[in-house]
C-alpha positions as CSV (number, residue, x, y, z in Angstrom):
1,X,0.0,0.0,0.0
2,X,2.7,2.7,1.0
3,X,4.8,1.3,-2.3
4,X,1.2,2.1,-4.6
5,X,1.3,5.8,-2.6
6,X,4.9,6.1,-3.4
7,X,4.0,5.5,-7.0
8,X,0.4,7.3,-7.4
9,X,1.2,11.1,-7.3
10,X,-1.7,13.9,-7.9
11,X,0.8,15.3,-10.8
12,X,0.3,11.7,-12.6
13,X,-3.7,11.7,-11.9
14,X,-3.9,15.0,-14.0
15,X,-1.5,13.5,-16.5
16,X,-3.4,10.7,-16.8
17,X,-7.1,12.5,-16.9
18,X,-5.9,14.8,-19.4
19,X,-4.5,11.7,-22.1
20,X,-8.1,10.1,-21.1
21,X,-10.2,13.2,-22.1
22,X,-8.2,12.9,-25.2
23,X,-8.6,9.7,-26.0
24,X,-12.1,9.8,-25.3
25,X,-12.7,12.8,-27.7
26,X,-10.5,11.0,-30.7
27,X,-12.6,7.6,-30.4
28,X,-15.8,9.8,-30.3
29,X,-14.9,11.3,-33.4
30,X,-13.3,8.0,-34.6
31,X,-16.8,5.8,-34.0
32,X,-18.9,8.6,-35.8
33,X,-16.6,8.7,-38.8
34,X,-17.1,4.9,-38.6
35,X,-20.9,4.7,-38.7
36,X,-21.2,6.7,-41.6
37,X,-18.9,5.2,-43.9
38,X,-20.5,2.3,-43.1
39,X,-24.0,3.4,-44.0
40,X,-22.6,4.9,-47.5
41,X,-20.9,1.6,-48.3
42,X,-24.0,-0.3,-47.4
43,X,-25.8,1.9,-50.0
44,X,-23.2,1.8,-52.7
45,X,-23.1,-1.9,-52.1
46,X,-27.0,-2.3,-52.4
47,X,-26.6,-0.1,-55.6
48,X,-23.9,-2.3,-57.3
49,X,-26.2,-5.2,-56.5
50,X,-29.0,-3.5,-58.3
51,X,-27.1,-2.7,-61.8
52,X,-25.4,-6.3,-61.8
53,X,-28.3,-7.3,-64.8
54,X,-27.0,-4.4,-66.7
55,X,-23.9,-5.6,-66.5
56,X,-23.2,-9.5,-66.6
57,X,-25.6,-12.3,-67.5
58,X,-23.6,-15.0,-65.7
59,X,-21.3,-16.3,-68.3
60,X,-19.6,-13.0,-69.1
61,X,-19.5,-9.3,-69.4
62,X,-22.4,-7.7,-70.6
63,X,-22.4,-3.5,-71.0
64,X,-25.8,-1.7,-70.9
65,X,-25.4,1.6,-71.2
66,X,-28.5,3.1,-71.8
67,X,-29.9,1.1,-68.9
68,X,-26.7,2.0,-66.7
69,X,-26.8,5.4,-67.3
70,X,-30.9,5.3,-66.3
71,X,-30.2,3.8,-63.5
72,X,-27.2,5.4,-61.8
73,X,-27.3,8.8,-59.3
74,X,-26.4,12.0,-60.6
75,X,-22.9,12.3,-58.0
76,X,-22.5,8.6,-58.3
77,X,-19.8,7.3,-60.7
78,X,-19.6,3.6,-62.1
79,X,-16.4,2.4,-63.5
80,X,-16.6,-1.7,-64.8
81,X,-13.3,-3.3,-65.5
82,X,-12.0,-6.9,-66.8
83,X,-10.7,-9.5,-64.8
84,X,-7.1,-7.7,-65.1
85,X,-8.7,-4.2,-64.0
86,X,-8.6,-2.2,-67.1
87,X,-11.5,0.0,-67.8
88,X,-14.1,-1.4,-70.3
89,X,-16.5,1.4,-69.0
90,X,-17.2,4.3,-67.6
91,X,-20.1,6.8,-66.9
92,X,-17.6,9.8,-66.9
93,X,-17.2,9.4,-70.1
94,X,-13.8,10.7,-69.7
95,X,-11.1,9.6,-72.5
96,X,-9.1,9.9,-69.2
97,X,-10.3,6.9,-68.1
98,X,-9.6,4.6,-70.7
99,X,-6.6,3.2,-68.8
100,X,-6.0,0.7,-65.9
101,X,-7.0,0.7,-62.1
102,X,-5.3,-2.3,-61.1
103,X,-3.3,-0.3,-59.2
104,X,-6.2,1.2,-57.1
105,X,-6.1,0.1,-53.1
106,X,-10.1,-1.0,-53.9
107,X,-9.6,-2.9,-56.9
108,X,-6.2,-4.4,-55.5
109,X,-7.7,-6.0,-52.3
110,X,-9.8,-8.0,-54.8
111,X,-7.2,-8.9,-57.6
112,X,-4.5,-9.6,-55.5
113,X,-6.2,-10.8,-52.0
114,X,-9.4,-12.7,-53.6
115,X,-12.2,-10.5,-51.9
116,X,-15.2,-10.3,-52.9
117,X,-15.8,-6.2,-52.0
118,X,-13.7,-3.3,-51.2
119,X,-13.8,-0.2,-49.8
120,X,-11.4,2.9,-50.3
121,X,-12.1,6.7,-49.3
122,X,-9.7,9.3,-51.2
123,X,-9.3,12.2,-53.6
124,X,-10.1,11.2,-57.0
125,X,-7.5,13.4,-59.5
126,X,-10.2,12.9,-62.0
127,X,-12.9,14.5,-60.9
128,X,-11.4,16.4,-58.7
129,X,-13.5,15.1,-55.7
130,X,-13.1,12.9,-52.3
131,X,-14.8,9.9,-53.1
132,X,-15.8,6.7,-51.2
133,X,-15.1,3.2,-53.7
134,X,-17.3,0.2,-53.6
135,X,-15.7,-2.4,-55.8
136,X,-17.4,-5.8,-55.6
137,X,-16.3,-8.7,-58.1
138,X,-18.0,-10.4,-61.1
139,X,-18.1,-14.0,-60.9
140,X,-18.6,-17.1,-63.0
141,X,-17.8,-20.6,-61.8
142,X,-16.3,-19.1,-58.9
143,X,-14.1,-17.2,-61.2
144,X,-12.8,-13.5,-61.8
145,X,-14.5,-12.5,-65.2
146,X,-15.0,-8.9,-64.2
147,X,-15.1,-5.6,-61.5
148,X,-17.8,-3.3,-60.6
149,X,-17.2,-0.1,-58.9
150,X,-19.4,2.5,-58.2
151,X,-18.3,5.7,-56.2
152,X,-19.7,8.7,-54.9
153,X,-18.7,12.1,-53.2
154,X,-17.8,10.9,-50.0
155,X,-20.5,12.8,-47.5
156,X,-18.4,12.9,-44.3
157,X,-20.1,13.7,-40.7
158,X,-23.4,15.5,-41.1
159,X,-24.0,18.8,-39.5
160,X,-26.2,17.0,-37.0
161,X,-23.3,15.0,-35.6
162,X,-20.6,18.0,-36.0
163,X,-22.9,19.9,-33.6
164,X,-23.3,16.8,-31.7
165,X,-19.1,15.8,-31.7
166,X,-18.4,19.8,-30.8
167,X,-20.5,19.9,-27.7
168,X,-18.7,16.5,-26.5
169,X,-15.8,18.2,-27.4
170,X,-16.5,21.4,-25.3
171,X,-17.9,19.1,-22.4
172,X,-14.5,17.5,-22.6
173,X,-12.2,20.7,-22.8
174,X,-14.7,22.3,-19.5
175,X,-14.1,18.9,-17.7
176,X,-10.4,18.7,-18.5
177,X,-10.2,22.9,-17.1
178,X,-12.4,21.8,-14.4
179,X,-10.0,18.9,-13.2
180,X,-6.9,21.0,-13.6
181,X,-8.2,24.2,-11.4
182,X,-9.4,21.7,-9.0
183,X,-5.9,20.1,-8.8
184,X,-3.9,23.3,-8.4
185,X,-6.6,24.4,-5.5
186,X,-6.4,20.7,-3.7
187,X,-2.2,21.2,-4.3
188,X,-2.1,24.3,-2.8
189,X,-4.1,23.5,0.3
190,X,-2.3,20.5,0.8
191,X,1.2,22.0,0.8
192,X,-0.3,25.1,3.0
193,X,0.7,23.3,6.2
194,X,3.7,22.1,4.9
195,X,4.3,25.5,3.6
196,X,3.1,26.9,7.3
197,X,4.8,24.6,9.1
198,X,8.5,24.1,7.4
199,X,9.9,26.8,8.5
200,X,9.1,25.8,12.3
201,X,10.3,22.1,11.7
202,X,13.4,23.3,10.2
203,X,14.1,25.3,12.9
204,X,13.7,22.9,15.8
205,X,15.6,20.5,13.8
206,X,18.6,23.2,13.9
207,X,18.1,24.6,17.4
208,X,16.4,21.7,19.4
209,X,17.3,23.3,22.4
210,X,15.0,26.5,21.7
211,X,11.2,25.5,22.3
212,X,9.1,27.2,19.5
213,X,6.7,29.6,20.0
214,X,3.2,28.6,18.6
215,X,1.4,30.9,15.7
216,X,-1.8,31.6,14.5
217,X,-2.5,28.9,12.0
218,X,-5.7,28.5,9.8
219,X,-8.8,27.3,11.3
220,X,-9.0,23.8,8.9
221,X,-5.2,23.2,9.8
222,X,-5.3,24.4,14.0
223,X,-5.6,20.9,15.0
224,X,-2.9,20.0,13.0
225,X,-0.4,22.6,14.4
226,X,-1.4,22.4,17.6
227,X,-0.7,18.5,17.8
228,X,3.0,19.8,15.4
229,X,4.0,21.5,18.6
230,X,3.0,19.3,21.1
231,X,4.7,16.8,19.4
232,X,7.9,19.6,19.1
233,X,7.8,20.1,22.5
234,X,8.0,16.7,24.1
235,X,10.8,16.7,21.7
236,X,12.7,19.4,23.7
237,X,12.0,18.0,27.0
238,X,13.8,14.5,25.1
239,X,16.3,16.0,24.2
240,X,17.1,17.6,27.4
241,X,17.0,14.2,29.2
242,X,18.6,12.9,26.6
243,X,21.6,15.4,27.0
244,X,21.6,14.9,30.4
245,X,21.9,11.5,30.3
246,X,24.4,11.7,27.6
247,X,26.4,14.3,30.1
248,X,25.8,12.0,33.0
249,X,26.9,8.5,30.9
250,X,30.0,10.3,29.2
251,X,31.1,11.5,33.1
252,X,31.1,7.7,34.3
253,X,32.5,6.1,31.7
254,X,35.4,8.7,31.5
255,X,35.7,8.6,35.5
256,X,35.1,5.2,36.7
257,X,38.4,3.2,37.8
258,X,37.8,0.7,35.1
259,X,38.7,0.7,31.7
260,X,35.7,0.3,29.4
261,X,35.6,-0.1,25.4
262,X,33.5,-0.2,22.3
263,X,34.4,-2.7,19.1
264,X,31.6,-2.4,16.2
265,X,30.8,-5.3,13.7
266,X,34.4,-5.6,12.0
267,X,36.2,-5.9,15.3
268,X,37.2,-2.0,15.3
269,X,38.0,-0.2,18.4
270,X,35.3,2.9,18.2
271,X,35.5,4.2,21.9
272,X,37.7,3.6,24.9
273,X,38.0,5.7,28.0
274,X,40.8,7.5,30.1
275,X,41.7,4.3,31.9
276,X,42.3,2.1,28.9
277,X,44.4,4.4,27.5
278,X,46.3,4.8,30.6
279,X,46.6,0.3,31.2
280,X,47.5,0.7,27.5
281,X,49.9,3.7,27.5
282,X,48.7,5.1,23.7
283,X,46.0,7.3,22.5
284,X,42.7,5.6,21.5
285,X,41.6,6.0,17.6
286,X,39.6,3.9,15.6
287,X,41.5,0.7,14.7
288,X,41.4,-3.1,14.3
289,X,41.3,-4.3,18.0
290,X,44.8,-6.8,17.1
291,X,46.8,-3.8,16.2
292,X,45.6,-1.2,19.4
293,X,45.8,-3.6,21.8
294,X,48.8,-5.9,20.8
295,X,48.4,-8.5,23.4
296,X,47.8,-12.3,22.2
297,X,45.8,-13.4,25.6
298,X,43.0,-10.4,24.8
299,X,43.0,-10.7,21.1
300,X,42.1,-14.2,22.1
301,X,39.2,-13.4,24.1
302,X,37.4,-10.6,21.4
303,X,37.5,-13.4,19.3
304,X,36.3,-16.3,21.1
305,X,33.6,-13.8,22.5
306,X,32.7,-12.7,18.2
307,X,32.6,-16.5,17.2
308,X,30.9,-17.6,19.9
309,X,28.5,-14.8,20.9
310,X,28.6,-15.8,24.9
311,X,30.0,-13.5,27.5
312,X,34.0,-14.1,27.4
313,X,36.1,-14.0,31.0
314,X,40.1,-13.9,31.2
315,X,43.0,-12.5,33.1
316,X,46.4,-11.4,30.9
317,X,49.2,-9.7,32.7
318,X,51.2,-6.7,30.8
319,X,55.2,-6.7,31.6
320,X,56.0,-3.6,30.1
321,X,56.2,-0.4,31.1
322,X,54.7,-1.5,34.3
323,X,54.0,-5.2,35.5
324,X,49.9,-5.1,35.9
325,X,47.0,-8.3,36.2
326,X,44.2,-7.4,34.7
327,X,40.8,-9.2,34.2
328,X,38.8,-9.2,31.1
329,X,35.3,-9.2,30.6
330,X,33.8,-9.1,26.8
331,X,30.4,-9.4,26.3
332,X,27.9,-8.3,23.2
333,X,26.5,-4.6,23.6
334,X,24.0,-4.7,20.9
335,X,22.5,-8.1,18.8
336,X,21.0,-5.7,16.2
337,X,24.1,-3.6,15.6
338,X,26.6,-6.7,16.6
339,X,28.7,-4.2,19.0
340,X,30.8,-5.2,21.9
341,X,31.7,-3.9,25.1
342,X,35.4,-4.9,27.2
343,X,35.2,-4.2,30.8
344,X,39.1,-4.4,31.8
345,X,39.8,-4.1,35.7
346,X,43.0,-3.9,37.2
347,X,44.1,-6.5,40.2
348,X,47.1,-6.1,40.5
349,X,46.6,-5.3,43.9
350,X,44.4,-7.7,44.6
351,X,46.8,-10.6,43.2
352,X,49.6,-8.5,45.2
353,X,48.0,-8.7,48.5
354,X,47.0,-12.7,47.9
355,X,50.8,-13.6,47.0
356,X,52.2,-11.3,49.8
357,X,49.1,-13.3,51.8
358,X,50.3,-16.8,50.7
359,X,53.9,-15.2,51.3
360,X,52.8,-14.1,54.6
361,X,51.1,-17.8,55.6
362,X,54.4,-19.7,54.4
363,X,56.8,-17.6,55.7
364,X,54.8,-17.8,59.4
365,X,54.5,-21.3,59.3
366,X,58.4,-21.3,58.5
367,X,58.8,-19.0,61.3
368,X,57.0,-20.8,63.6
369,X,57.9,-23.8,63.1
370,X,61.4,-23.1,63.9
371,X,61.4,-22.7,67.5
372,X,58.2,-24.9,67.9
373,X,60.7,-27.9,66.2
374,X,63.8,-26.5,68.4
375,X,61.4,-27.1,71.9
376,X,60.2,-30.0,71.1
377,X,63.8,-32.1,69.8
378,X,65.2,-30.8,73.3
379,X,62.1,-31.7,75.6
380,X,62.2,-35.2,73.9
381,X,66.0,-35.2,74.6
382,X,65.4,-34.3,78.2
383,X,62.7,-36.9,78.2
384,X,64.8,-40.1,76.9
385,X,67.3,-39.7,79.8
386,X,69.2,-36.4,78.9
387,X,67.8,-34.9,82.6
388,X,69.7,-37.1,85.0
389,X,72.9,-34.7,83.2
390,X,73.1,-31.9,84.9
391,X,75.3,-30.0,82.8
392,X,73.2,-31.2,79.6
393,X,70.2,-30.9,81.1
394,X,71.1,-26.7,81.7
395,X,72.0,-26.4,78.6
396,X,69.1,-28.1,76.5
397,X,66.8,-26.2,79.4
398,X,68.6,-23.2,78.4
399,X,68.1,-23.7,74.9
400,X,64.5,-24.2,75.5
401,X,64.0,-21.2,77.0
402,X,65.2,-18.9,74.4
403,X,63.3,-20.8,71.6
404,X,60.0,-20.4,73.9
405,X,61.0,-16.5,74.2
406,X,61.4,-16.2,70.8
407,X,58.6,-18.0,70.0
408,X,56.6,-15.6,72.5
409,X,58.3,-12.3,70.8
410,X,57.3,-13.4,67.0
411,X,53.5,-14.0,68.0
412,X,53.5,-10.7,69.5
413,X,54.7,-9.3,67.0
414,X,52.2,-10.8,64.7
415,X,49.8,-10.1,66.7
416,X,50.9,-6.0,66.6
417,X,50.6,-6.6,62.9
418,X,47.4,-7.4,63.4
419,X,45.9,-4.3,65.1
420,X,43.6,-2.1,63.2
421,X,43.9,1.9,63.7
422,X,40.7,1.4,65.7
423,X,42.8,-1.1,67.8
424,X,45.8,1.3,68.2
425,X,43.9,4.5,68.9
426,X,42.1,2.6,71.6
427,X,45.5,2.7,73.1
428,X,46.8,5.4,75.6
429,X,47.6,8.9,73.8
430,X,48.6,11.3,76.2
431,X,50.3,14.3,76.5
432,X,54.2,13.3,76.7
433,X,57.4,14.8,75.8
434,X,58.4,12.0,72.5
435,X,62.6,12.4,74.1
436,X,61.6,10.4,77.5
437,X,60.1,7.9,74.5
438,X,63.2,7.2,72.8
439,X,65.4,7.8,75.5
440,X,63.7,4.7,77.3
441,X,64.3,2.6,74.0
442,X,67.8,3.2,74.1
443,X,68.2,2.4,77.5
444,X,66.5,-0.8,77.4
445,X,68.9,-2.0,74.4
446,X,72.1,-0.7,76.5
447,X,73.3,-4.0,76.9
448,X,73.2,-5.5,73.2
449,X,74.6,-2.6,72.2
450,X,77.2,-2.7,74.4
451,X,77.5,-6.3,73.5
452,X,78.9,-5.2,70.0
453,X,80.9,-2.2,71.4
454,X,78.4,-0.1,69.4
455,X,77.7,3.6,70.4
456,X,74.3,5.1,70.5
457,X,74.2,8.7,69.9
458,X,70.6,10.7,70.5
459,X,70.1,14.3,69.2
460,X,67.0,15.5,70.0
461,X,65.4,19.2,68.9
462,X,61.7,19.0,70.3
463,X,60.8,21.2,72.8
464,X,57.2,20.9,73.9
465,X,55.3,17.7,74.9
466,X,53.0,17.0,71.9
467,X,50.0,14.5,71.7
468,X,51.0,10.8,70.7
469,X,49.7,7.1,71.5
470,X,52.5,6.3,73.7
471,X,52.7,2.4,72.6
472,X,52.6,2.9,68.9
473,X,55.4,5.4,68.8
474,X,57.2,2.8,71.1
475,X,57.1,-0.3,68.6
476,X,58.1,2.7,66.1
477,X,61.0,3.4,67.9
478,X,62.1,0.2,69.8
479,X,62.0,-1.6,65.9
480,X,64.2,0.9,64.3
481,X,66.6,0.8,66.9
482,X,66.5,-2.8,67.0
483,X,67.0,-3.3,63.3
484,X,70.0,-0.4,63.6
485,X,71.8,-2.9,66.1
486,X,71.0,-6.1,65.2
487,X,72.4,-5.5,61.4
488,X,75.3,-3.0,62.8
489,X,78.7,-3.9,62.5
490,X,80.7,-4.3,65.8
491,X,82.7,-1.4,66.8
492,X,80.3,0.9,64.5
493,X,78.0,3.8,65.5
494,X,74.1,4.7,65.8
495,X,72.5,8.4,65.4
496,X,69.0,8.8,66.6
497,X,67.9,12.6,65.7
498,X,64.2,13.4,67.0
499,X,63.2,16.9,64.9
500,X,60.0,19.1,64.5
501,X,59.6,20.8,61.8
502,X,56.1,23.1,61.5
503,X,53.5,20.3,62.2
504,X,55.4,16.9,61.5
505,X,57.2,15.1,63.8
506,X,60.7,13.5,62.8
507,X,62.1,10.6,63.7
508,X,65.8,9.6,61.8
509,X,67.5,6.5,62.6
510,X,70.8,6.4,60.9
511,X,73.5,3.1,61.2
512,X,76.7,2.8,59.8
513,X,76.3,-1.3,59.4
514,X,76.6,-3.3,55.6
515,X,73.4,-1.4,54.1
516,X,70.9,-2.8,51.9
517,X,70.7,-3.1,47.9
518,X,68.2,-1.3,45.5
519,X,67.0,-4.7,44.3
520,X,66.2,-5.4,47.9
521,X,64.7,-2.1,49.3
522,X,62.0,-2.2,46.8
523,X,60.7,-5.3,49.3
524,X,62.5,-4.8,52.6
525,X,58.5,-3.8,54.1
526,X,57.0,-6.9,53.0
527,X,56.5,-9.0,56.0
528,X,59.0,-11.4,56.5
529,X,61.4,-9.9,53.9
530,X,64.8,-10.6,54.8
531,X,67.4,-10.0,52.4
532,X,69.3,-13.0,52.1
533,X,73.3,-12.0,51.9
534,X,73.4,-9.4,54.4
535,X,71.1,-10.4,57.0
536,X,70.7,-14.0,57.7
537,X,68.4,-15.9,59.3
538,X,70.5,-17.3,62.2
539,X,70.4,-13.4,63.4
540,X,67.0,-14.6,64.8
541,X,64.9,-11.8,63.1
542,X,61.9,-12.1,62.0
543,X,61.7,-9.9,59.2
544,X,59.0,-8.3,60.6
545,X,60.3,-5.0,62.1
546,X,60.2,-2.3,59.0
547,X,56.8,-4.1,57.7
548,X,55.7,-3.3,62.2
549,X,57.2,0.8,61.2
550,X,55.1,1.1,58.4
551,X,52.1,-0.3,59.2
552,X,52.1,1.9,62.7
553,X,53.4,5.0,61.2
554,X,50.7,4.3,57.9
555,X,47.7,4.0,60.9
556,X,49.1,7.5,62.8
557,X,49.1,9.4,59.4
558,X,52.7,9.3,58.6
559,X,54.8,8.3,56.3
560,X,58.4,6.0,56.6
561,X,61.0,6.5,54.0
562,X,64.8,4.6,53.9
563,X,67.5,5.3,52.3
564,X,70.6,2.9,51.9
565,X,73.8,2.0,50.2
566,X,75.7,-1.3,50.3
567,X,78.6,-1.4,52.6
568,X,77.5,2.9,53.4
569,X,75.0,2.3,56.0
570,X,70.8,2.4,56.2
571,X,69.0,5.4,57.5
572,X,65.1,5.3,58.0
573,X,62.9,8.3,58.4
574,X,59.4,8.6,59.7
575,X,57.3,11.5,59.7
576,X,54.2,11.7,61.8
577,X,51.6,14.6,60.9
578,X,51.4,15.9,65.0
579,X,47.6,17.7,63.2
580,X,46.4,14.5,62.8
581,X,47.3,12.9,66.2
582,X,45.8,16.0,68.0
583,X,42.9,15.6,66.2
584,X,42.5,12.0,66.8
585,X,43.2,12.5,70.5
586,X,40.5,15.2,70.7
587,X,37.9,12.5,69.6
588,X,38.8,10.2,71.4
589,X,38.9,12.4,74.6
590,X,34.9,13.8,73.2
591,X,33.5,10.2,73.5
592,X,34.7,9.4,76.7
């Protein structure tokens, strides 16, 4: 139906009126031509069949011209010719005539087609005359022994049917102005809301953000416009939300923390955000996803998730410029346009903290188990007749002793590593003076320094007391001072500075021992770490002591930096923001 509208135009109605009216008109004229030649052959024909016994007897060609000449019509012309259609008479009596008509289209039909009557209408250069022909054949035996014609002025449409054709004529010209004014007047006022409305539509199309102003419009057509700009103005209020939404979709998907992007039909990247860009260090264009991304494992995935059309899952991990885990998710966006979305997130952290977790169960378990196995060899010992020594029996007892006290020292100190800010600020903050502090941590490791002729030296340039929970600056303290002795050559020297500077508090410990390596200071606050050449295991560390600074100095709003050089000594620095501890203390002392 919409094809047959598509084709059925009003320009193509009046086309194909007008060719009727026309038509109609020429076969009007046609059909009246039609009936009167046939009426005037008719009588010609009747005529010819009334002189016949003038002019055969049935064996051959007889000529009576007295009775012919009686007998025929004062306009009318009779011509009789042989069976080769030369003239053996004529009533014109025109020397003229004495020739052939063989040649004639009337007498033709019947020499050369075997009729037995003919009919011809045309100017006769005899007479002068347009004549209509009757020529009917003379037979004998069913054969050609003679042709009769007999012709008159050919009388054409009588005045009767002239008037008659005219006013059909006139009726059709009227109708055919009739149908044309009544075209142009339905055109017009069916392009006058088109006309009306144009403009408008045009307008909202370039500015849909303006909302148009209704007009007066023509009564027929007020309907019309009124429903034209209801219809406009829902439009604006669409595109509104539909800007806002746009706004609101391109803000997330340019700010989330994942990485998002678009592939169309032929695999080509058409959108990415910030974040791929930055897990993929180059600038997103449009391009086959195997040259953008470059990474066999993902490539991989787009395509499994293309031939198979099912929601595609994976992890790849990039080495360069950075080492990063990231898991894949590609799915199909649209069925009808065949589009696909990636949703990339980083883990790294997440795979960090479970390897650092499983490095942190194994390495406790090791740790453990190595006093645990030392206590229980020497208790069996004691047990199987080792205790009625006395000398063996101190020393295994002995032995014992220090494996349980080391044993007792590395579950505390797990067990600090445990402790949540919530747990340390439950601890005591008071106001205390943070020299007394660290003062009290050097005298308590007096001995073991002395053990190793090393020589503590404490600077200290605080002046006021300042708010701090006592015990956490303690582990602070006591661990760096431990570490500074424990891994301090004999005979060497430790500094211990205590600074304020504006509204951080500064504590530097500085050793002059067999330092560290940059490979290993990149992991010398993982739990456990211990680097394996300059500080062995038989020390009886636990590797636990930097990862103890960090994660206290992390929970009191500070920071821990270290600096080393093999064979030049480690220094570590912590900075605690005194703000933050004040505040801290304040709540604390409000919800009491």
């Amino acid at each position: 139906m919409k094809q047959l509208q598509k084709v059925i135009k009003p320009v193509w109605i009046i086309v194909v009126t007008i060719i009727l009216v026309l038509v109609g008109g020429y076969y009007t004229t046609y059909f009246f031509k039609k009936d009167v030649i046939e009426q005037q052959t008719k009588q010609l024909s009747r005529e010819i069949q009334m002189l016949e016994p003038f002019i055969s007897d049935g064996t051959r060609i007889i000529i009576d011209e007295v009775k012919l000449e009686k007998s025929i019509g004062n306009h009318e012309r009779l011509t009789i010719m042989d069976e080769h259609g030369d003239i053996l008479y004529d009533s014109s009596k025109n020397n003229l005539v004495k020739t052939t008509r063989k040649n004639r289209p009337e007498i033709k039909e019947i020499l050369e087609e075997g009729k037995s009557e003919a009919v011809a209408i045309r100017n006769s250069d005899t007479v002068n005359e347009k004549l209509i022909y009757v020529s009917r054949r003379i037979e004998k035996d069913n054969k050609l022994i003679g042709i009769v014609r007999l012709s008159e002025t050919y009388q054409g449409i009588s005045q009767y049917v002239e008037n008659f054709q005219r006013i059909v004529v006139s009726i059709m010209i009227l109708l055919f102005v009739a149908i044309l004014v009544m075209g142009y007047y339905i055109r017009r006022q069916t392009n006058k809301p088109i006309q009306f409305m144009l403009p408008i539509l045009r307008q909202a199309i370039q500015n849909p953000e303006k909302k148009q102003k209704v007009l007066d419009a023509p009564g027929e057509w007020r309907e019309l416009y009124q429903t034209v700009y209801e219809l406009m103005e829902e439009t604006n209020l669409l595109y509104y939300k539909q800007l806002k939404n746009e706004e609101t979709l391109h803000f997330l998907f340019e700010n989330l923390d994942i990485g998002i992007f678009i592939l169309n039909d032929s695999l080509e990247l058409t959108l990415a955000n910030r974040v791929i860009e930055e897990m993929f260090h180059k600038k997103w264009t449009v391009s086959p996803y195997d040259k953008w991304f470059n990474e066999p494992t993902l490539n991989e995935l787009i395509l499994q998730a293309y031939e198979t059309g099912e929601p595609i899952q994976g992890e790849i991990r990039i080495e360069k410029p950075l080492t990063q885990d990231l898991k894949i998710v590609i799915r199909q966006l649209s069925i009808e346009n065949n589009e696909y979305v990636g949703i990339i997130y980083d883990v790294t952290e997440v795979r960090q903290v479970e390897r650092f977790h499983e490095d942190f169960i194994s390495n406790i378990s090791h740790e453990l188990k190595t006093p645990t196995t030392s206590i229980i060899g020497f208790s069996e010992t004691l047990l199987a007749g080792a205790k009625d020594d006395p000398e063996a029996s101190k020393e295994f007892l002995t032995i014992i002793e220090r494996e349980a006290q080391r044993l007792m020292n590395l579950i505390q100190t797990i067990m600090m590593l445990l402790k949540t800010e919530k747990d340390i600020y439950i601890m005591d903050s008071f106001v205390v003076h943070p020299k007394l502090v660290v003062e009290d941590e050097i005298d308590r490791y007096r001995f073991k320094a002395y053990d190793k002729n090393i020589t503590v030296i404490f600077d200290c340039h605080v002046s006021d007391d300042l708010v701090i929970p006592n015990d956490s600056f303690q582990i602070i303290v006591k661990n760096l001072l431990e570490n500074a002795i424990e891994y301090s050559e004999d005979n060497s020297k430790i500094f211990v500075y205590l600074t304020q500077t504006n509204n951080e508090l500064i504590l530097k410990v500085e050793d002059t021992g067999i330092g560290i390596s940059e490979k290993d200071q990149k992991r010398i606050f993982e739990r456990f770490y211990r680097v394996s050449h300059s500080r062995q295991r038989n020390s009886g560390g636990s590797g636990l002591g930097l990862s103890l600074v960090q994660h206290y100095a992390t929970i009191l709003g500070g920071r821990v930096k270290l600096v080393s050089e093999l064979g030049e000594g480690t220094t570590v620095i912590v900075k605690m923001n005194l703000d933050v501890l004040k505040s801290k203390y304040e709540e604390k002392q409000l919800k009491k």
